[in-house]
C-alpha positions as CSV (number, residue, x, y, z in Angstrom):
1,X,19.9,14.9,0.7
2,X,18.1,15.7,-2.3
3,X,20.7,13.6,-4.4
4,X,19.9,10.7,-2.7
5,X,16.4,11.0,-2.1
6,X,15.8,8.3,-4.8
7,X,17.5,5.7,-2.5
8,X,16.1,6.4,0.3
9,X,12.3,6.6,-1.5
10,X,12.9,3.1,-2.5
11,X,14.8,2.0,0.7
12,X,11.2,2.9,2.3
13,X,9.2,1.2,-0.7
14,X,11.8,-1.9,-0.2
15,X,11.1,-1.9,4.2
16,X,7.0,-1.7,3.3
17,X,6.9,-4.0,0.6
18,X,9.0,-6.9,3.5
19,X,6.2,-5.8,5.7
20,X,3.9,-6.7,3.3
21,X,5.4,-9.7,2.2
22,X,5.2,-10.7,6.1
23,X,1.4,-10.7,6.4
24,X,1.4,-12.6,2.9
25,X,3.9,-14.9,4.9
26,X,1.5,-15.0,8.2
27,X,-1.9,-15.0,5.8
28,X,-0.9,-18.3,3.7
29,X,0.8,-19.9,7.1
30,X,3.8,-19.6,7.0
31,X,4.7,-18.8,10.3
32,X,2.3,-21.8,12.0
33,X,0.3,-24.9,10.5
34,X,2.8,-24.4,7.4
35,X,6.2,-23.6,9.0
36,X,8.0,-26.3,8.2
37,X,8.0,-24.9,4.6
38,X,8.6,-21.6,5.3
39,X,12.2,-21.6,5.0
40,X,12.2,-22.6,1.4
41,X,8.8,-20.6,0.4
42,X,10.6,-17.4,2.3
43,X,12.7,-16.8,-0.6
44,X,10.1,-15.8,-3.0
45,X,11.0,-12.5,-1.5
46,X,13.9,-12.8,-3.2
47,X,12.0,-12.3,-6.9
48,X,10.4,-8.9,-5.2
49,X,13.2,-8.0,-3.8
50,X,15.4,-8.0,-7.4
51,X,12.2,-5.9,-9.1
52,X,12.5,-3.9,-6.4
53,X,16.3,-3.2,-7.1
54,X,15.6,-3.1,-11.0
55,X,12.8,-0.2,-10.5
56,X,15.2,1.8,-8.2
57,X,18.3,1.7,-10.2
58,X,16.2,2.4,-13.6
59,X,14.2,5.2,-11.5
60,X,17.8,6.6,-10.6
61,X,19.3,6.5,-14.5
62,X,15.7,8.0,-15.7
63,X,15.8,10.6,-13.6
64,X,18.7,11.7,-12.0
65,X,21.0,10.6,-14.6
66,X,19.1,11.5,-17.8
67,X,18.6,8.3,-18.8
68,X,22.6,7.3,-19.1
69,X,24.0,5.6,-16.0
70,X,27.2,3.3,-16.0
71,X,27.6,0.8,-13.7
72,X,29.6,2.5,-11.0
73,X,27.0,5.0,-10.9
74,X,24.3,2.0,-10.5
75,X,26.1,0.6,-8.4
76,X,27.1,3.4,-5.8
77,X,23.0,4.2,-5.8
78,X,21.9,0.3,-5.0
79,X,24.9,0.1,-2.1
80,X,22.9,3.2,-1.0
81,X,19.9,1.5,-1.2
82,X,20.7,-1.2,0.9
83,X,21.9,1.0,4.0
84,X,18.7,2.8,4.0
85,X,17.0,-1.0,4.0
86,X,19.6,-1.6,6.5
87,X,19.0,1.1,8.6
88,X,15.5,0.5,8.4
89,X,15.5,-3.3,9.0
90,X,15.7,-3.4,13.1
91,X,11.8,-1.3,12.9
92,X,11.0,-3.8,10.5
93,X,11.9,-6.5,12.3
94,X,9.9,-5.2,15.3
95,X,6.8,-4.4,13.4
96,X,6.5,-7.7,11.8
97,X,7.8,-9.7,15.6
98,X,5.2,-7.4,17.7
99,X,2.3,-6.7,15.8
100,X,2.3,-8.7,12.4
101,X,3.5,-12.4,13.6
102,X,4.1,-11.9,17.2
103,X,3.8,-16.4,17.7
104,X,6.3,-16.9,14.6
105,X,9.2,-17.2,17.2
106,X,7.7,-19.6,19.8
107,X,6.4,-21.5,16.6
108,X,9.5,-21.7,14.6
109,X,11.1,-22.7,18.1
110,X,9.0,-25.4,19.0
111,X,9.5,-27.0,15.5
112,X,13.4,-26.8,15.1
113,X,12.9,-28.4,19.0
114,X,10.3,-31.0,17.4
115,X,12.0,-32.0,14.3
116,X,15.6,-32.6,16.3
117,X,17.0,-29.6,14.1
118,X,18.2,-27.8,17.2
119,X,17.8,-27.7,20.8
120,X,15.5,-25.8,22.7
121,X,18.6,-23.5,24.0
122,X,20.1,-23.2,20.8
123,X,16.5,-22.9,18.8
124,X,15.3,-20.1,21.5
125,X,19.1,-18.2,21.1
126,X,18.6,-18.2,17.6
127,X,15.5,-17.7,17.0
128,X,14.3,-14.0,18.5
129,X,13.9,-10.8,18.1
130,X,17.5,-9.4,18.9
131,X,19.2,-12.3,16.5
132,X,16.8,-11.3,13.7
133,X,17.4,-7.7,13.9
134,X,21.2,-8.7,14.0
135,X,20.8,-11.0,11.0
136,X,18.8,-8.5,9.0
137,X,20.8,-5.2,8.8
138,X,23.7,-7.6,7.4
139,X,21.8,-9.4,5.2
140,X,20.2,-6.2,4.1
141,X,23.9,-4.9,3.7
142,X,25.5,-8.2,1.9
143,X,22.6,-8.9,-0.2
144,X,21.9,-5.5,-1.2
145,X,25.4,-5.5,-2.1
146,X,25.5,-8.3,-4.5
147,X,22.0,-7.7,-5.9
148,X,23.1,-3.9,-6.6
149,X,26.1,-5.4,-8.4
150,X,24.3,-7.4,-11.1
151,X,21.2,-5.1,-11.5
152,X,23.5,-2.4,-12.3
153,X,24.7,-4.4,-15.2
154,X,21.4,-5.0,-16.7
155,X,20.2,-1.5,-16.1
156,X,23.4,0.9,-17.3
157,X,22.8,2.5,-20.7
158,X,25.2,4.4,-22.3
């Protein structure tokens, strides 16, 4: 464990930071009077998310690599990375659907309903709990995936 206790540090740092970024989300209205914008504002997350990557994989070459990592070897640690966020994205779905935003479903429900985007049975089958957790771990995986891919080239050193 200890040779992957980098990933997993930052996997946790990556899960808190989202549940952070959630009551940002909740605090500047995202998830009610301002919804309709949330999908595009949402993706913000995705500027953390890439520092979040670049700290890790530099963290890893610094210090469990002595400061030369290729980009296999950055690579290999982001892909672990994202399982740990994976693993830890159904708690952080629950967290931030229970206790953080608990009226971001029946919000997010009534406007696709209101705006003709969807129907009330497809808005309420896509838009819950089970769904998110669903949609998380594999965008957690893919994501993480593809984000580990290109931060490892900016971050290898010889």
């Amino acid at each position: 464990m200890k040779k992957y206790s980098i990933e997993i540090k930052w996997g946790i740092i990556f899960s808190i930071v989202s549940l952070l970024w959630m009551f940002l989300e909740k605090g500047l209205g995202w998830h009610d009077e301002h919804i309709a914008k949330h999908a595009i504002y949402t993706n913000l997350f995705a500027i953390v998310a890439i520092v979040i990557y670049v700290l890790a994989l530099i963290d890893k070459r610094d210090n469990f690599f002595d400061g030369k990592m290729n980009w296999n070897q950055g690579f290999i640690s982001g892909i672990y990375i994202s399982i740990v966020v994976a693993i830890l994205s159904p708690l952080a779905q629950l967290i931030t659907h229970e206790f953080i935003t608990p009226e971001y479903f029946p919000n997010i429900i009534n406007h696709a309903v209101e705006n003709g985007k969807m129907t009330q049975q497809e808005a309420e089958d896509y838009f819950n709990l089970t769904s998110y957790i669903t949609q998380s771990f594999f965008f957690a995986l893919v994501v993480g995936v593809v984000t580990s891919a290109i931060v490892a080239l900016f971050v290898r050193r010889k």
